[in-house]
N, C-alpha and C positions, 0 to 999 in steps of 0.2 A: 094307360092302354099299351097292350105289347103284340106284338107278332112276330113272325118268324120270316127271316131269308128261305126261297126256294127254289132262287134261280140268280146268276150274277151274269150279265150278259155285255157284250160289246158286240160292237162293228164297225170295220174300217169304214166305212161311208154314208154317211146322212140317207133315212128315209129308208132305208135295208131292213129285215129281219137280223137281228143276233143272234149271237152264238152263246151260250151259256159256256164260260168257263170256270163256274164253280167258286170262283176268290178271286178278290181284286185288291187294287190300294186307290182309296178315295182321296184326292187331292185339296187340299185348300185352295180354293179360288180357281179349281180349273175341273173337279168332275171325278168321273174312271179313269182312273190312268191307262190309255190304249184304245178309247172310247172315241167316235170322231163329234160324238158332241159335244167334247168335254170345250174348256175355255173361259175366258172372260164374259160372262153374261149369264142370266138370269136361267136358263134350262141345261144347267152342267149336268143334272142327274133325273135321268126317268122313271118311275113307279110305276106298278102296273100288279094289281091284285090278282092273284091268280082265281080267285072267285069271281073277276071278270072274264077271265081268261076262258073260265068254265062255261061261262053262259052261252059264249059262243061255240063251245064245242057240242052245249046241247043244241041250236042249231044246227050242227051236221058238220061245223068248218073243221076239218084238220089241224089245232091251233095247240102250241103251246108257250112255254117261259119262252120269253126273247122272238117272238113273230108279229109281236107287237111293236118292237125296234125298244123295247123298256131294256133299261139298263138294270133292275131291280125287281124281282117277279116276290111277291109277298103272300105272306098268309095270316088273316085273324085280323088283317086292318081296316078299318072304313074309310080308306085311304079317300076316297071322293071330295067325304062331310068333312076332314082336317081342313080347317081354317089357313089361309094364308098369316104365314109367319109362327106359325107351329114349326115346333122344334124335335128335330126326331135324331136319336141315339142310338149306332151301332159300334158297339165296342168302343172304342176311344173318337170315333169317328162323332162329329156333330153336322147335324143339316139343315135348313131350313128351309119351309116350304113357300114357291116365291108364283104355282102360277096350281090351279086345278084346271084341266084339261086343256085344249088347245082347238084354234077356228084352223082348217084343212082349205086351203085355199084352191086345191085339185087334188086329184086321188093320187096317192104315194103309191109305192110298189108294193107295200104292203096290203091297201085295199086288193088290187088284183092278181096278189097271191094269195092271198086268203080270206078275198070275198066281201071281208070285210072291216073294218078296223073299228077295234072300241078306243085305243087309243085317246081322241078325240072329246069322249063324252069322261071317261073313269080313269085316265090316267093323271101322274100328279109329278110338279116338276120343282126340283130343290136344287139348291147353290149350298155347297159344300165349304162350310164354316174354320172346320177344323178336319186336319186328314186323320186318318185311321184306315188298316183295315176291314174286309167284309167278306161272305164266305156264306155259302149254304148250310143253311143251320141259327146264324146267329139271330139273337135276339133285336128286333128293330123297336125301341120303347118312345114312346111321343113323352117330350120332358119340356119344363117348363124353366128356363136359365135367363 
């Protein structure tokens, strides 16, 4: 299975919308580099299909890459159904998938900027194996190592 990058996103602070800056460098054992979720544990990198991204704009929200706080806005993946401990490959870059979406213990800023967050139900969280580059455009492949 393959998909494409279409959004590379950071933000200096936990629970914020990102910023799409286009290209990063993924770290071994710590995330995006400049990311503030990067680190020692289990959610260094956030996913976020932009065909979830879409559902909510057919709803009416104003929503795009990166207002979900995802570090990684994708396209063509069924990012949800990847099994934990799936292995996904962006350029030299290796990842693996350690958590499918996440319990919201209160509404982040994100819910009451934009209404509402899928985050939660469809987003997907990996620990970064091996660093590499990433970049709008690249090819993200689910691999089996």
């Amino acid at each position: 299975m393959k998909g494409k990058v279409v959004a590379v996103c950071t933000s200096e602070k936990k629970g914020m919308r990102k910023k799409d800056i286009g290209k990063g460098e993924l770290i071994e054992g710590f995330g995006l580099k400049g990311d503030a979720h990067g680190g020692d544990w289990h959610r260094q990198v956030s996913l976020l299909a932009v065909e979830s991204i879409e559902k909510m704009q057919k709803k009416g929200l104003k929503v795009g890459p990166g207002d979900f706080a995802e570090n990684i806005t994708t396209k063509g993946l069924d990012l949800v159904n990847l099994p934990v401990g799936t292995r996904l490959r962006v350029n030299g870059a290796l990842m693996e998938v350690t958590q499918i979406g996440k319990e919201c213990h209160s509404r982040c800023a994100i819910y009451y900027q934009a209404g509402d967050c899928v985050m939660p139900r469809e987003g997907i969280f990996v620990r970064v194996l091996k660093s590499g580059p990433v970049q709008v455009g690249d090819i993200v492949e689910v691999v089996s190592e």
